[in-house]
C-alpha positions as CSV (number, residue, x, y, z in Angstrom):
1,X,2.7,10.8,-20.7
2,X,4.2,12.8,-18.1
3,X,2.7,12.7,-14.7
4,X,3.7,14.7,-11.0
5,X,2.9,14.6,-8.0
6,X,4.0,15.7,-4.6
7,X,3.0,15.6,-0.7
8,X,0.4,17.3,0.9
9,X,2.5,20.4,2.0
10,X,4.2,20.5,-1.3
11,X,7.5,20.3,-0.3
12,X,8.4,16.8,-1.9
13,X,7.6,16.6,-5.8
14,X,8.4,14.0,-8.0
15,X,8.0,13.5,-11.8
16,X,7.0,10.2,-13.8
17,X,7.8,9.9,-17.7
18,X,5.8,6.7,-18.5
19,X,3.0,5.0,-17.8
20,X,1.6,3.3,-14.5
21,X,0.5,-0.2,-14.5
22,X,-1.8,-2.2,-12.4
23,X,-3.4,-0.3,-10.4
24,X,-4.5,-2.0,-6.9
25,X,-6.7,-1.1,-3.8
26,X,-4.8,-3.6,-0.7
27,X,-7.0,-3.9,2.3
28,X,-4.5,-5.8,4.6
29,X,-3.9,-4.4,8.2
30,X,-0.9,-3.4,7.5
31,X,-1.6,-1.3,4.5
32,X,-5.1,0.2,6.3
33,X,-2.4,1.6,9.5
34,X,0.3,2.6,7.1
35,X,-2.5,4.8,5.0
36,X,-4.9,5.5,7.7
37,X,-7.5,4.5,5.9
38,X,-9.7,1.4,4.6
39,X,-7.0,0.5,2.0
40,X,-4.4,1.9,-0.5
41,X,-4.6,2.8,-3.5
42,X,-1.3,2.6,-5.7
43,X,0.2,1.6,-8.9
44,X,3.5,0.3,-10.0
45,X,5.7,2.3,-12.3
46,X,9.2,1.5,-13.9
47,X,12.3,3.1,-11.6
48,X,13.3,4.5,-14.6
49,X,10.5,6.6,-15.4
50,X,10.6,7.8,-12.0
51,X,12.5,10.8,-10.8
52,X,12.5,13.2,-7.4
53,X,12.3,17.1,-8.7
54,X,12.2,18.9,-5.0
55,X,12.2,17.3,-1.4
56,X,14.1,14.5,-1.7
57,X,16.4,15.8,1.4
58,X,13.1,15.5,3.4
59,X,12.1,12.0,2.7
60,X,11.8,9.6,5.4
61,X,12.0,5.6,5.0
62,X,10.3,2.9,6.5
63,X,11.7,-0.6,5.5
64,X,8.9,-3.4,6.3
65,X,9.8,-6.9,5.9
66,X,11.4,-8.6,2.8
67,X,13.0,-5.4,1.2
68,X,9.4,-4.2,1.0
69,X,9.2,-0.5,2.4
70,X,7.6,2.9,2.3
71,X,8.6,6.7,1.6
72,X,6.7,9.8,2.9
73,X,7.2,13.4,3.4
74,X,9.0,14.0,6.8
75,X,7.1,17.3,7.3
76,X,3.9,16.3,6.5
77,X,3.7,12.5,7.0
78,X,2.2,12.2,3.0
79,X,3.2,8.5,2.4
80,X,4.2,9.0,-1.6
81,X,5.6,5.6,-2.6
82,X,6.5,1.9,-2.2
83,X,10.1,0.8,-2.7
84,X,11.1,-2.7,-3.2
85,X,14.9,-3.2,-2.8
86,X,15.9,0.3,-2.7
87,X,14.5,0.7,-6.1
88,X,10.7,2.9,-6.3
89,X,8.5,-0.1,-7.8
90,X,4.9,1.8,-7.0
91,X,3.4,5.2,-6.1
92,X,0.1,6.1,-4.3
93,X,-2.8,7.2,-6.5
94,X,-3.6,9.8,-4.0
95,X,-0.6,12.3,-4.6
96,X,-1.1,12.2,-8.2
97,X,-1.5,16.0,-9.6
98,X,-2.4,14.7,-13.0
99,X,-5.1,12.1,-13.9
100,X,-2.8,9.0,-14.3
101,X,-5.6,7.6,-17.3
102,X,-5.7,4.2,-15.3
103,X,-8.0,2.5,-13.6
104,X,-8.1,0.1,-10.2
105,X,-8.5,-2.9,-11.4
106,X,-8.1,-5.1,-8.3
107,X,-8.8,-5.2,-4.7
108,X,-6.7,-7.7,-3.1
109,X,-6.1,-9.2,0.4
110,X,-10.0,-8.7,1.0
111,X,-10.2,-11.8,3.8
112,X,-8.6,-9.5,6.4
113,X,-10.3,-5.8,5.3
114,X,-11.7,-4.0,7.9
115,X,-15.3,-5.2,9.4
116,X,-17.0,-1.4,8.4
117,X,-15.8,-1.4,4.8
118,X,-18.1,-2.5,2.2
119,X,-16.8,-3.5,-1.3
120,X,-19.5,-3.3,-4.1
121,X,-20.2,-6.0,-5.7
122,X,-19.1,-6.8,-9.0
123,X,-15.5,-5.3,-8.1
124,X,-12.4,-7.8,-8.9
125,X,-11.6,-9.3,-5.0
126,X,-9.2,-11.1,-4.2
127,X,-9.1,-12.7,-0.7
128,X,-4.9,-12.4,-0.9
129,X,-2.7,-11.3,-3.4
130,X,-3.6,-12.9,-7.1
């Protein structure tokens, strides 16, 4: 399966030949400031399915702590990936073109999400990461 995606002004695409795995919603404070929202939505893909097809000039990088970092569009602040060690280990669901065929199948560090968010019940929780 072949799936793209790209920033919210377009100018950074990208290209992944396989399939993502594990698909996660993280409600930690760091994730909800990174995202601006109540918690990201991503899932990890192998590097080597993974591949930049326009943009790459205008991607910006944030390492976080413990080789753990972020990449995002420069112009239009679109965060598009994780990266773990220089390597691309996840992507966000949201700047998927294509429907990825995958489901979230966890919420994890749910004993720090946001006071306002509810989380229905019967969904996988985890109060860190399991």
């Amino acid at each position: 399966m072949n799936l793209t995606g790209e920033c919210f002004c377009g100018a950074v695409k990208y290209e992944i030949a396989g399939v993502l795995k594990d698909a996660r919603s993280c409600h930690c404070s760091r994730c909800r400031k990174a995202f601006s929202s109540q918690a990201s939505a991503y899932a990890l893909v192998n590097p080597s399915d993974f591949r930049w097809i326009l943009g790459v000039e205008l991607l910006t990088t944030f390492a976080s702590q413990h080789e753990f970092g972020l990449q995002f569009c420069s112009k239009c602040g679109s965060t598009l990936c994780g990266i773990y060690a220089d390597e691309i280990h996840g992507i966000t669901l949201g700047c998927l073109n294509d429907d990825p065929k995958i489901e979230i199948g966890r919420h994890i560090y749910v004993g720090s999400k946001a006071s306002w968010e509810l989380i229905p019940e019967g969904v996988t929780q985890y109060h860190e990461n399991e």
